[in-house]
C-alpha positions in Angstrom: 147.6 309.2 104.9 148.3 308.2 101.5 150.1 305.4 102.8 147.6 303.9 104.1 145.6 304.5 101.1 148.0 302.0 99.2 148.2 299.6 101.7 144.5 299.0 101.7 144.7 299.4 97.3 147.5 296.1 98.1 145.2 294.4 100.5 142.2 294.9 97.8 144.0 293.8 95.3 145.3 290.5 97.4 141.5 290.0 98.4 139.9 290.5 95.3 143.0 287.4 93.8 141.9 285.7 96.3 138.2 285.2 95.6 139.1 284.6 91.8 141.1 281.8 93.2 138.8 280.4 96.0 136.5 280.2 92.6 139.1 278.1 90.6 140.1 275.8 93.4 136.6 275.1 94.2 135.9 274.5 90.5 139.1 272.6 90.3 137.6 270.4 93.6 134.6 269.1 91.6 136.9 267.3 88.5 139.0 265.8 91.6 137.7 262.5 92.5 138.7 259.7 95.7 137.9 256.5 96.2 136.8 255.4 100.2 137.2 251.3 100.6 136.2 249.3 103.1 136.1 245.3 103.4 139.3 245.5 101.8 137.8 246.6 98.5 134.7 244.5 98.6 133.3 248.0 98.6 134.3 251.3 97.4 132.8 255.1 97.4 133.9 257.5 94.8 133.4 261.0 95.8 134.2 264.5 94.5 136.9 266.4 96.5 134.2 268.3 97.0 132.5 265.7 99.0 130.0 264.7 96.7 129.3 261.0 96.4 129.6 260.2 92.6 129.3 256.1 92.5 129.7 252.9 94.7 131.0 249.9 93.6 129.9 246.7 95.7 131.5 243.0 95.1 129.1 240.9 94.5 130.6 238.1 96.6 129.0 240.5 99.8 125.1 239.5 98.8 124.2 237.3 101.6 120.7 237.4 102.8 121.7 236.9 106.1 124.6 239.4 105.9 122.6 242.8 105.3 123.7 244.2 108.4 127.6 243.6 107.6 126.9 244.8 103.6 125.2 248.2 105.5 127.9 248.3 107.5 130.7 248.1 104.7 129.2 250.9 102.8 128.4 253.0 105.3 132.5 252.5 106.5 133.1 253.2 102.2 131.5 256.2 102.4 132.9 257.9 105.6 136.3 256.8 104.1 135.5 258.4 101.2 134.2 261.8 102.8 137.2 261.7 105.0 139.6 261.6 101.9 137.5 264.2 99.7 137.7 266.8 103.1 141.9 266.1 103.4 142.0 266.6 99.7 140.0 270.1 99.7 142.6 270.8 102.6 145.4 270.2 100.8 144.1 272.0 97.6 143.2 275.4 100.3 146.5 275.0 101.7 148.4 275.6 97.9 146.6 278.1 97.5 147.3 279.8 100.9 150.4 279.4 100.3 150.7 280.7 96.7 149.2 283.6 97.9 151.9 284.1 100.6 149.1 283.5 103.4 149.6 281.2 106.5 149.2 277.4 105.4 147.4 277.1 108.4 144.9 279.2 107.6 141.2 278.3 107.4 139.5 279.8 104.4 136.7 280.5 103.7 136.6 282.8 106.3 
């Protein structure tokens, strides 16, 4: 019986690490930024890993009247690329941390 009672003390202590950490990575994930192209660079999306979008940058060569569709286009592409990158990012970031903690690297947290 009092096996068990230190086996769920361990598991306690292991959760309650893990929370403190969840909290540092995902503070961690705001200070990391990406950058999503498209156009070849003629537009770019800077995001938080976090997936917030934090600026756009557009060439200015791209301002055609008659081109607004293909400029929508371009950063619509920039900031999908972007979102895609900050997502892999926080993956990569929850996977150290699995890791460190001696959990699966394939596991999905939060739970």
């Amino acid at each position: 019986m009092f096996k068990g009672m230190g086996d769920m003390a361990k598991m306690m202590k292991t959760a309650k690490e893990m929370q403190e950490k969840m909290g540092e990575m995902q503070e961690g994930l705001a200070n990391i930024t990406v950058v999503g192209e498209s156009g070849a660079g003629l537009v770019k999306a800077t995001a938080t890993a976090k997936g917030e979008l934090t600026a756009l940058d557009i060439d200015p060569s791209i301002f055609h009247p008659d081109e607004k569709e293909v400029v929508e286009d371009l950063i619509l592409a920039a900031v999908k690329d972007a979102q895609a990158k900050a997502a892999d990012r926080s993956q990569r970031e929850m996977s150290k941390l699995t890791e460190g903690l001696g959990l699966p690297a394939d596991m999905k947290l939060p739970f």
